[in-house]
N, C-alpha and C positions, 0 to 999 in steps of 0.2 A: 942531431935533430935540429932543424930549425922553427925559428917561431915567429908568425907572421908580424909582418911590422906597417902595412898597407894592405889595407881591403877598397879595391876601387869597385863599386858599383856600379851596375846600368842601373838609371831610374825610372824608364815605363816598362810595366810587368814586373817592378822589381823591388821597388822600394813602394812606388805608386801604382795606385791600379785608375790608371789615369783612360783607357777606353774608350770610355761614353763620351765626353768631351773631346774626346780628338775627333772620333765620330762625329758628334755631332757639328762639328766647327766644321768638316770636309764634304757632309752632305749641304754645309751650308752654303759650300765653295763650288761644289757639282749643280745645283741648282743656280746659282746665277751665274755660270757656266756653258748650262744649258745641259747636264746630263742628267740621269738620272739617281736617285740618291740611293743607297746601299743598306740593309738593316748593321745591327751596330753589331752584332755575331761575326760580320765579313772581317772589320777592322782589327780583332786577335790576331788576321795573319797578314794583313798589309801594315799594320805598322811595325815598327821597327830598323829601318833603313831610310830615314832619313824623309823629308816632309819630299821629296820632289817625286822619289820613290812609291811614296805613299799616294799623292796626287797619281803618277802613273797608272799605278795598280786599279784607280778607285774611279778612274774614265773608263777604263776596260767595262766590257758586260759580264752579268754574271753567268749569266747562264753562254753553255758552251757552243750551244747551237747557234747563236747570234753572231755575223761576222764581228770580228775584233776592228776597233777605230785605229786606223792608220797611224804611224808613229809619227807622221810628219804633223797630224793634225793634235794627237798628245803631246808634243815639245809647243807646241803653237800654246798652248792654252797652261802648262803646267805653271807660269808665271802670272798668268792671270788669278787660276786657283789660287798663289800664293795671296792676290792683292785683296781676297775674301776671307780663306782661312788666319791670317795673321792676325787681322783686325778682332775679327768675332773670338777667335781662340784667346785670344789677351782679356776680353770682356768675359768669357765664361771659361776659362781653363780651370776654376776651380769650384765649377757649378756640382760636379758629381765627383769629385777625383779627390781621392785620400789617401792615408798611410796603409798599408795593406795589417789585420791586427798583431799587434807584437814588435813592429818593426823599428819604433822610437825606443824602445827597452833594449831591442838587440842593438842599437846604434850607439846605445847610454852603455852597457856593457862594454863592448870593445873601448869606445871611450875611454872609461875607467879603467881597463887593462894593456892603456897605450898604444893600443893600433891607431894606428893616422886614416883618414876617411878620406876617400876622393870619391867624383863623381866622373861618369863616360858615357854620356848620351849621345844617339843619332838626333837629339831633338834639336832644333836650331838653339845657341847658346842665350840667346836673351829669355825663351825662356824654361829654359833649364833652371838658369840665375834667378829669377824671378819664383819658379814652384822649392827652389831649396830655398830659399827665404822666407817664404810663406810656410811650409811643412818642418823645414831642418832648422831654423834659424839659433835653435839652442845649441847645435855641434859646429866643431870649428872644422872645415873639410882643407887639406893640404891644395886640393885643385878642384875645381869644378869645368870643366869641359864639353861641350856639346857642337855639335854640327856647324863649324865656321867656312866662312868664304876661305877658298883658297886651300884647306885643309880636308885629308879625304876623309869618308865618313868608314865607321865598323865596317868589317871585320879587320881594313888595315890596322897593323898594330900600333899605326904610329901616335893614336892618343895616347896609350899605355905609357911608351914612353918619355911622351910631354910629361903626362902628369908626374913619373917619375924622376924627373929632371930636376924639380923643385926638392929633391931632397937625395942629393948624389951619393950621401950612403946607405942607401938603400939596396939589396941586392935582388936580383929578380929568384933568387928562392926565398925569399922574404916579402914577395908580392903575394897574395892570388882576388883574382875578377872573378866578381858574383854576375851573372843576369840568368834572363829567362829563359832564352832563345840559343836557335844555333849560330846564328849571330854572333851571338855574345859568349858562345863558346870557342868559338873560330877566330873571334880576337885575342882572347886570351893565349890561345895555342899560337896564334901568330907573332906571339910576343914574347913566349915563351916560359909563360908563369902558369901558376897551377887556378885550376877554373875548378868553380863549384856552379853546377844549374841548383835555381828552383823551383819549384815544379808548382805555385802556386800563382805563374804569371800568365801568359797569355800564349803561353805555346805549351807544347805536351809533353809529358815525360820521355816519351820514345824519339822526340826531336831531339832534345837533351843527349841523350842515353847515345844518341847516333856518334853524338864526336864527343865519346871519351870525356867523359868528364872527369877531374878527379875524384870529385864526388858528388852527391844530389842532395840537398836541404830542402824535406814536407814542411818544415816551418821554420818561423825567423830562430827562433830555441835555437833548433838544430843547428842552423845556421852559424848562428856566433860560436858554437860547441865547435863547430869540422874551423874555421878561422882559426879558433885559438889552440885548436890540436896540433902542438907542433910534428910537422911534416921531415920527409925528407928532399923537398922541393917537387916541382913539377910531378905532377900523376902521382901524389901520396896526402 
């Protein structure tokens, strides 16, 4: 049996129930834009893939019967989006957004039982850096990593094994990645370590449940329980 020695994290839906504030940074960004804004309900399944993704997603109409905006005219503006949402998002990313309850205890936990903490966001890395500093600043994380220039975003595996890298005795049956989403379970499999969803982020159990998880955490408890159960590697 082996026993985990690295729990990497996704942090929106996951550690954060960060939402409203991405929300509302992106209708601030469609408004002077010139689109139309979104209720913050749409946002649980546009975000997660990275801010440009997100921008893409949230020009589109909602409703189906509307023709869809030309892709040539979404790549046209998706950087502008950024030159609104960065700014306003830096000024309110922490208007509504907090620890989901339980989840400094479960983070205190592992701590205290030696598991090494990382972080794996699609959110761009400054501020990734910036909300674990603000929320996490009591835990020491081995890597923190988010959406860089140059580097591709979830479900490739290759954050996994960045963040891996800083500590080369580490075995990938000694990893497993927590997030919300299928995303974040499709990284983890792409990586080849054992994934846990929770079903208390922004996507649904049955997204989850679709790509085999090794197992599903209803709360952060449970959560650090299935971590510290040692496994037989991947899928146990």
């Amino acid at each position: 049996m082996t026993k985990t020695r690295l729990a990497i994290f996704d942090l929106d839906g996951t550690l954060l129930d960060t939402v409203q504030d991405l929300g509302n940074a992106t209708n601030h960004a469609l408004v002077n834009c010139g689109f139309p804004t979104r209720p913050i309900e749409d946002y649980y399944q546009l975000v997660g893939r990275g801010i440009y993704n997100l921008f893409r997603g949230a020009m589109q109409p909602r409703d189906p019967e509307v023709p869809r905006v030309p892709a040539e005219e979404i790549e046209r503006n998706v950087e502008k989006m950024a030159s609104f949402f960065i700014p306003y998002y830096e000024q309110h990313k922490c208007d509504c957004t907090k620890p989901y309850d339980g989840i400094i205890e479960m983070l205190g936990r592992l701590s205290s039982e030696g598991v090494a903490l990382a972080l794996a966001s699609n959110k761009y890395q400054d501020g990734v850096e910036k909300l674990a500093a603000h929320f996490f600043g009591q835990f020491r994380f081995l890597k923190i990593l988010g959406q860089r220039e140059g580097q591709p975003i979830k479900p490739d595996p290759a954050i996994v094994g960045q963040i891996m890298a800083e500590d080369p005795s580490i075995t990938v049956d000694e990893v497993v990645y927590i997030g919300d989403s299928n995303v974040d379970m499709q990284t983890g499999a792409n990586a080849g370590v054992r994934t846990i969803g929770v079903t208390w982020g922004f996507r649904s159990r049955e997204e989850l449940l679709s790509c085999n998880p090794s197992a599903l955490a209803d709360t952060p408890e449970q959560l650090a329980q299935e971590i510290l159960r040692p496994s037989c590697g991947k899928g146990n």
